[in-house]
N, C-alpha and C positions, 0 to 999 in steps of 0.2 A: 325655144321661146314659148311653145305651146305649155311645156309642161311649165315653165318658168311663171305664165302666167296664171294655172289652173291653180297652182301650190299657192300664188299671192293674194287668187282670190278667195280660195277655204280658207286658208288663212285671217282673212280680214273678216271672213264670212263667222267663222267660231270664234273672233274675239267679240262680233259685235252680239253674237249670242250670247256669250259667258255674261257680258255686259249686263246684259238682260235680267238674266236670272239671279247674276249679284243685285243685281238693284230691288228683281221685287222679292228675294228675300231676306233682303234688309243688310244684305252683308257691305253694297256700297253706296255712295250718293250720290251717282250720275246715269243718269239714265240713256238709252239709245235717241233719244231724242238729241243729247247733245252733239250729239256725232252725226248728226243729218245738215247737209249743208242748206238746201231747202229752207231750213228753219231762219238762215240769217235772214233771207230774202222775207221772209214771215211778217217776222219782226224788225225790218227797216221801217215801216212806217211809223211803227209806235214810236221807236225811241228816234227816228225824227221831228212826228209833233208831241210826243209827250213827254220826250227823255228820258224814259224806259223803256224795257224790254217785256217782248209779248208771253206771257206765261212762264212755262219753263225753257223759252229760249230764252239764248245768250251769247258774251263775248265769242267763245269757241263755234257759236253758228255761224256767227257773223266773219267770223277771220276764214271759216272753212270755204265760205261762198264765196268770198274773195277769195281765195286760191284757188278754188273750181274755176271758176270765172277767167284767172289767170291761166288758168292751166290750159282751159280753152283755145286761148286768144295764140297758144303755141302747141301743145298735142293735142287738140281739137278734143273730142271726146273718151279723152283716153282715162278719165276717171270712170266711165260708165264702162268700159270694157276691161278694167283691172283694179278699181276699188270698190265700184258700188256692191255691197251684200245684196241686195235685192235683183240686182240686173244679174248678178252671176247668179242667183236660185232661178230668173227667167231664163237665164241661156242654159244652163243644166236640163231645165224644164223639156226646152224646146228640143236639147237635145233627146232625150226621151222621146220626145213625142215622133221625131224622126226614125227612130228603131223602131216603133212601137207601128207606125204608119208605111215604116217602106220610104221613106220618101226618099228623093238625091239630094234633096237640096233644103236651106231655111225658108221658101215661099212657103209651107203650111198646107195644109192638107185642102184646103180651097186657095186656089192661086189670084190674088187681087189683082186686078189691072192697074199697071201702074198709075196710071191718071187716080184713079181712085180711093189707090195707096197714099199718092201727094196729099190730096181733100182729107182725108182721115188726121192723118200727122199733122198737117193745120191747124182743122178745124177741132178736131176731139181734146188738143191736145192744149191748144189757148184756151176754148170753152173750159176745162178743168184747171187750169191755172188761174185764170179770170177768178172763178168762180170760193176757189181754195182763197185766193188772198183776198178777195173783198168781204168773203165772209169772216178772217181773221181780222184784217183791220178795222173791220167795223164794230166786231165784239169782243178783241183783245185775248181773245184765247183761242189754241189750236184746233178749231173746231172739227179739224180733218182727220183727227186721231183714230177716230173708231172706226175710217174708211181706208185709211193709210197702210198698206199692205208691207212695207216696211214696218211702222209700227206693230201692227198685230201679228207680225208673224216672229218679232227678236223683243218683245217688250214681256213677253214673258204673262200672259193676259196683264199689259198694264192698265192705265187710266184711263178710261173710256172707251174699253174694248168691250164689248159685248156677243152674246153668240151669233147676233146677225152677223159681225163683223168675220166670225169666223166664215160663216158662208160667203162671203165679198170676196175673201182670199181664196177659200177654195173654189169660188168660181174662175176666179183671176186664173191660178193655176192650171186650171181644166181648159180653159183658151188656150194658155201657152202653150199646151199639149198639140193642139189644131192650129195656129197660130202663132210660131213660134219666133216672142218677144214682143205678144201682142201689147204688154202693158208698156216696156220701155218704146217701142216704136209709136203708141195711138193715145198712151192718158198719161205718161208724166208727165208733171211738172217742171222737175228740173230739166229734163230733158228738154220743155219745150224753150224754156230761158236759155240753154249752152247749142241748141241752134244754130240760133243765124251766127254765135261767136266762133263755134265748131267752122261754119262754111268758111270763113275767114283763118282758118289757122293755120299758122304758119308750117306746119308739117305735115305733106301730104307722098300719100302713095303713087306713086309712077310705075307706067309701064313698059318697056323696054320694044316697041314694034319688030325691031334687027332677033329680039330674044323670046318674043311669046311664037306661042305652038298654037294659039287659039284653042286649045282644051276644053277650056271651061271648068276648068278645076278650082279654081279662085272663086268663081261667082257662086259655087257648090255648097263651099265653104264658109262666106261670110253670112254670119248671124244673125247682121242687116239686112241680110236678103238685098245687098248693091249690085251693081251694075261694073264689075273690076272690069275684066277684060275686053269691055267694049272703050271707053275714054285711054288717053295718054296717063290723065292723071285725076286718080279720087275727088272731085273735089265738094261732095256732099255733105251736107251738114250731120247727117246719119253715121258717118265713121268715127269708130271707136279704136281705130289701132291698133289691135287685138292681136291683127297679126296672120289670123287665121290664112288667108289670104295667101300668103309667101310662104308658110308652113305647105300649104297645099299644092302649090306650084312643085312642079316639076320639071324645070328647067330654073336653074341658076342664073341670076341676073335680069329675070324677066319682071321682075316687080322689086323694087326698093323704095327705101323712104328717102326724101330728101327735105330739107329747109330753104325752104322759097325765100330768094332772096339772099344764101346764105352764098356766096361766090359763084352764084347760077346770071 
């Protein structure tokens, strides 16, 4: 499953590049912006009161976030741990940085306390959403482009990238290195919207008490830096289903998925 998911996310990760670089050289006419779900949510407002769409978003934003959303409401955040191109160049990142540091585990080379950890994810994480769509809907275009580390990193230098921007990214990166998934854990956006939906979904990880060993081989592993082997069962809004988790385990049966509600 590991490799299953590493191959789906290079994968998604060099289409949305190729994307890129057809578009700014003129070979096609879609750009990486279309393929960011983020964007529907953007552009809800406009074409609520104005009955257009914000810039160069559109339909395929809008149908995307509605299926993120959806997707949520049942494998919780399993688009950010198997689709998103940016989250898999953070967890790459992170992972890197864990060879690079020695470390055992994804807490990062300063260990947050979790109290701390929560306040961050909250609060950094609304303040930059907040602050992304009210400055869209109030000037009708994506004004986050040239901060949007997705954007400047698969757009191929596009529209409103400039070199500060490359420094945004390469700082973003050089966190991750210390901090590993510092961007998806404390300033997205999307992330901070598939939340509280993630906490709610209906497929979550269980732990098997008759079959764990207490290891700690799980908690080693997740990329979210969770909490697996202490609860019965996940139920954080930070799980990405990745997997990582059960890969790592070493006793058979001691962690599975199930659907809540589904003949339980």
């Amino acid at each position: 499953m590991r490799r299953l998911r590493f191959l789906f996310q290079a994968g998604v990760t060099i289409a949305v590049a190729i994307a890129g670089v057809c578009f700014a050289m003129g070979w096609a006419r879609t750009s990486v912006e279309t393929y960011c779900p983020f964007g529907g949510l953007e552009t809800a407002y406009a074409l609520l009161a104005r009955k257009r769409f914000t810039c160069a978003a559109g339909e395929l934003n809008l149908a995307l976030f509605v299926a993120v959303v959806g997707l949520a409401l049942i494998a919780r955040k399993a688009f950010c741990g198997w689709a998103c191109p940016l989250g898999a160049v953070f967890e790459w990142t992170g992972r890197l940085g864990r060879r690079l540091f020695k470390r055992a585990t994804f807490q990062g080379l300063w260990r947050i306390p979790p109290r701390v950890d929560a306040a961050l994810k909250i609060l950094l994480r609304t303040a930059v959403t907040a602050t992304i769509l009210a400055a869209t809907w109030a000037t009708g275009e994506l004004v986050f482009r040239g901060y949007d580390p997705y954007y400047v990193l698969f757009s191929a230098h596009g529209h409103d990238v400039r070199i500060w921007s490359y420094g945004i990214l390469g700082t973003l990166l050089a966190l991750g290195l210390l901090v590993p998934m510092a961007w998806c854990r404390y300033l997205c956006p999307l992330g901070a919207v598939l939340w509280p939906l993630s906490a709610v979904g209906r497929m979550r990880l269980e732990r098997s008490e008759e079959a764990c060993t207490g290891c700690g081989a799980c908690d080693r592993a997740c990329p979210q830096a969770l909490d697996v082997s202490g609860p019965l069962q996940v139920r954080s809004g930070e799980c990405t289903l990745c997997l990582e988790c059960t890969g790592a385990c070493p006793t058979p049966g001691a962690l599975s998925l199930h659907l809540s509600g589904a003949g339980r």
